[in-house]
C-alpha positions in Angstrom: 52.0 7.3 -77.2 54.8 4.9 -76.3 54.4 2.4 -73.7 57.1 0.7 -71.3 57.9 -1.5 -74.1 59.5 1.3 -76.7 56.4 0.2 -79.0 54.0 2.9 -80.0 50.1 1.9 -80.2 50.0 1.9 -83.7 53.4 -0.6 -84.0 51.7 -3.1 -80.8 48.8 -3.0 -82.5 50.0 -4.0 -86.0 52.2 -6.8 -84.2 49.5 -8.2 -82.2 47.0 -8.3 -85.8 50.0 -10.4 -87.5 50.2 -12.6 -84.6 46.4 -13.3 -84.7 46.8 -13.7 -88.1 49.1 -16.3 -87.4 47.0 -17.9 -84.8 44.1 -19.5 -87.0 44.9 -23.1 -88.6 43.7 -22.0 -91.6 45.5 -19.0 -92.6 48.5 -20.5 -91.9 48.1 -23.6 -93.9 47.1 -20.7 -96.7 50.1 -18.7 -96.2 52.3 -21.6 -96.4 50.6 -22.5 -99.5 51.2 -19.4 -100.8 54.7 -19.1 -99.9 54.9 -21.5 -103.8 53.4 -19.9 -105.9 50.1 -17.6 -106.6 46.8 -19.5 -106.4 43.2 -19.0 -107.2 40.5 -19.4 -104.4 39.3 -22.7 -106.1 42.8 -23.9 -105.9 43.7 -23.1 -102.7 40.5 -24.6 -101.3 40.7 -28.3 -103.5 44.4 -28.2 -102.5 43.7 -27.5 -98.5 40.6 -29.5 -99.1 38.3 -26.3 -98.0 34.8 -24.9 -99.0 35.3 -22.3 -101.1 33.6 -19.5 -98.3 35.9 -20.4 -95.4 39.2 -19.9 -98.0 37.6 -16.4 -99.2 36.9 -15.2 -95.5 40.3 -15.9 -94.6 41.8 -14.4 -97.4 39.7 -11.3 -97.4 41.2 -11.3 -93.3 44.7 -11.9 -94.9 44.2 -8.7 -97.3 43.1 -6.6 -94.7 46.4 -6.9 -93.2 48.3 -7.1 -96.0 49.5 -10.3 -95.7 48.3 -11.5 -99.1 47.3 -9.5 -102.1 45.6 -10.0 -105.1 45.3 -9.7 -109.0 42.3 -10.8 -111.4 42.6 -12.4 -114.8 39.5 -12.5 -116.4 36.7 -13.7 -113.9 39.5 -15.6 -111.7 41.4 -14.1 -108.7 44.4 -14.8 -107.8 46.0 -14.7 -104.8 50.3 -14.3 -103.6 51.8 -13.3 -100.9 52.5 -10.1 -99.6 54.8 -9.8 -96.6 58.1 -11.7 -96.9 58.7 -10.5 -93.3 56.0 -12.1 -91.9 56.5 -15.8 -94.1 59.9 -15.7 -92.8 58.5 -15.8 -89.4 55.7 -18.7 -90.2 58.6 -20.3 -92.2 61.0 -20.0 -88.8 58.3 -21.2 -86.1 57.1 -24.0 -88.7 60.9 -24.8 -88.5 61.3 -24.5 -84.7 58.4 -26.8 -84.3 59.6 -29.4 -86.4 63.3 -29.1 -84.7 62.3 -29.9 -81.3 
């Protein structure tokens, strides 16, 4: 069903769950993090300065969405990006903010 915006539920939903994505302090600092290089959840939360809980709640959020994805090398997980749409839009704001 299309609304008075051209968007279809399922696309306004989808945009609205990136855009809370985008909304938390943490998740973006770990998307911009990410946006390097992969990292594990012990790196990302020495790095961000982080308990190790908070940085795995908000990557298991991130994964849901597909945001981030994962790969496991022995016992360790690591973690890497997974939309370059949606880091080129935290990329742009971060660079709109520090423009102004």
């Amino acid at each position: 069903m299309e609304n008075h915006s051209g968007l279809d539920q399922e696309t306004l939903l989808n945009v609205t769950q990136i855009f809370k994505a985008l909304s938390d302090p943490t998740r973006v600092q770990i998307l911009n993090l990410l946006q390097e290089r992969e990292y594990s959840v012990n790196e990302i939360a020495r790095t961000l300065s982080f308990n190790q809980t908070t940085v795995s709640h908000q990557l298991r959020f991130l994964k849901n969405l597909r945001l981030v994805k994962s790969r496991r090398e022995g016992t360790t997980i690591y973690y890497s990006q997974d939309d370059h749409h949606v880091l080129e839009l935290l990329k742009q704001a971060i660079h709109h903010v520090e423009h102004r």
